[in-house]
N, C-alpha and C positions, 0 to 999 in steps of 0.2 A: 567604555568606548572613548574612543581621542580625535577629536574633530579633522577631517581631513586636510583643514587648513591651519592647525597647531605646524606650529614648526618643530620637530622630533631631528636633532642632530647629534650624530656621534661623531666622537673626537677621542683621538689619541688612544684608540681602538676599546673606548667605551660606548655604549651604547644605552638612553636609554629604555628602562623595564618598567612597563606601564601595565598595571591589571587590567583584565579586561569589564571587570567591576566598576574601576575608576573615572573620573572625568578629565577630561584634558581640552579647554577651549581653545576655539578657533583665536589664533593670535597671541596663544602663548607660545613660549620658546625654552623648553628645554635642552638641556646641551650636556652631552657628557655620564657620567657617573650618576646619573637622577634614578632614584625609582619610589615609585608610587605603586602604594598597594590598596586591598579591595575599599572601594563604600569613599576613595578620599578624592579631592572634586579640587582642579588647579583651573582656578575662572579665569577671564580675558585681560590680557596685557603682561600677562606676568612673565618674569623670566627666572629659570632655575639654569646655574650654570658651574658642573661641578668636573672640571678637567685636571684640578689635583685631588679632590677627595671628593667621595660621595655626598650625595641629599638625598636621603631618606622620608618619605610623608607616611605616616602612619596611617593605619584604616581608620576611616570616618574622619579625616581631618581634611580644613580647608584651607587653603591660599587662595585670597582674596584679593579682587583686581590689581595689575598694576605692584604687586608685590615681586622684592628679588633676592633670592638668596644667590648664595655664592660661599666659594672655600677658599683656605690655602691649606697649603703641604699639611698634614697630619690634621688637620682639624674640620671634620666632617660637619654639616647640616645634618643634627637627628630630630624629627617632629613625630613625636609619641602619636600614640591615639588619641582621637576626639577633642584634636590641638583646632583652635580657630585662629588664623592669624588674618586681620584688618587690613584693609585696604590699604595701599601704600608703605607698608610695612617693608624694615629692610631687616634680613637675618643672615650675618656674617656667623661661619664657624661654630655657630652654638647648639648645644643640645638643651630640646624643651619637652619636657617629660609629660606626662598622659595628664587629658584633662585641664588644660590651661591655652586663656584667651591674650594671645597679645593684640592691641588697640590701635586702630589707624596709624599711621604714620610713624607707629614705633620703632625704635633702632638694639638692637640685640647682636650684642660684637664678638669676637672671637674669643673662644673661653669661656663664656660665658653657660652659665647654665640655669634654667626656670624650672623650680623645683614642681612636681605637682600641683593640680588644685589651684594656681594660680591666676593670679588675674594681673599684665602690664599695661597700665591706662594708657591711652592714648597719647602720643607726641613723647614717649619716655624713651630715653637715651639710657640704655643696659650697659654697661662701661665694660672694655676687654675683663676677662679673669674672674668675674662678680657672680655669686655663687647665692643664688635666691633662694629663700627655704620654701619647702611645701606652703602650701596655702597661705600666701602673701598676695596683698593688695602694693603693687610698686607704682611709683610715679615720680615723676619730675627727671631733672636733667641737671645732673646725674638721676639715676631712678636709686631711690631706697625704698626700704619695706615701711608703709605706711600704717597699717595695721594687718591683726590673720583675717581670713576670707571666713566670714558666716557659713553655715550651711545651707542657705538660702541661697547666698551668693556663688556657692558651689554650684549648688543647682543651676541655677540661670547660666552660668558658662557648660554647661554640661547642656542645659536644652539650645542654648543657641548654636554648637555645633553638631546636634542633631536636627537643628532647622536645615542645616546646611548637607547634610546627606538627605535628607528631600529636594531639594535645591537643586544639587548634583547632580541626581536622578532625575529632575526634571530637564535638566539642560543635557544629556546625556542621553538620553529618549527621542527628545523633540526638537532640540535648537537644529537649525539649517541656516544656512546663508544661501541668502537670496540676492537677486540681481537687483541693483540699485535701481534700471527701469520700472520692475517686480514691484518695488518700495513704493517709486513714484507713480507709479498705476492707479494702485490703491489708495494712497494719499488723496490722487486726485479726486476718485469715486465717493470716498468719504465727504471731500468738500463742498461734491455737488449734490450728497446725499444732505448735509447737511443747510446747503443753500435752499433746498426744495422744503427742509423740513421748516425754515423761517418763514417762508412765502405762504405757508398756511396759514400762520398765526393770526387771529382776530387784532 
């Protein structure tokens, strides 16, 4: 489901194509050549904006608040399955293949490709052209391969972007926007639930 207050824009007679599996939050903004298929959950803030080539989100993967992908001519956004990409994160042009976490505020440029199994730590800057191998731990700025990923560490990016198809589901089920009155109603109730519950105390 796609929250009715996402913003869904076609352009340049694309449109786009959202499962009806998927999540799409109030306040995201897709635009263009996007599609997103089953189980994969695009949270609040984010913008996907693909009016020369497509973005693709594979099933069960997440973009996380506040993240933006974008194209140019010939070089598409591809996000495999069970990809988790952090908050604030930026993905120009690249393809990131099944099973791999990129970390807050990461930057992933055009050309670029995160081979499986991976893991890009946080604040890492993925340089145009840079071609990651399977199961690499990347970091810094420039990001290089720091060491291969455990199989533990496999795991763990593997259960946290299935935390996130729970998540999905959750917000995707139940999230609503409410009236800012609605908010402060209830705020207020709580305060005076709570003022009453002080006045008892010995």
């Amino acid at each position: 489901m796609t929250d009715s207050q996402a913003r869904i824009i076609s352009v340049g007679g694309h449109t786009p194509q959202i499962d009806p599996g998927a999540f799409v939050a109030a306040g995201a903004t897709l635009v263009g050549d996007v599609r997103v298929k089953r189980g994969a959950g695009i949270f609040y803030g984010c913008v996907l904006r693909a009016e020369k080539a497509p973005i693709t989100i594979g099933e069960d993967s997440n973009v996380q608040d506040n993240t933006v992908m974008h194209t140019d001519e010939g070089k598409p956004v591809v996000i495999g399955r069970r990809v988790s990409i952090g908050h604030q994160a930026l993905v120009h042009g690249a393809r990131v293949d099944d099973d791999v976490l990129i970390g807050m505020h990461a930057t992933v440029l055009n050309d670029a490709h995160i081979g499986t199994e991976s893991l890009i730590a946080a604040g890492t800057v993925v340089l145009e052209g840079t071609d990651i191998p399977p199961r690499s731990l990347v970091a810094g700025v420039p990001g290089k391969v720091r060491r291969e990923m455990s199989d533990d560490a496999v795991e763990k990016v593997r259960a946290n972007a299935q935390s996130y198809v729970t998540l999905s589901a959750l917000h995707r089920d139940t999230a609503e926007v409410v009236d800012i009155a609605e908010a402060t109603a209830a705020g207020a109730g709580s305060a005076a639930g709570s003022d009453a519950a002080e006045g008892t105390e010995a």
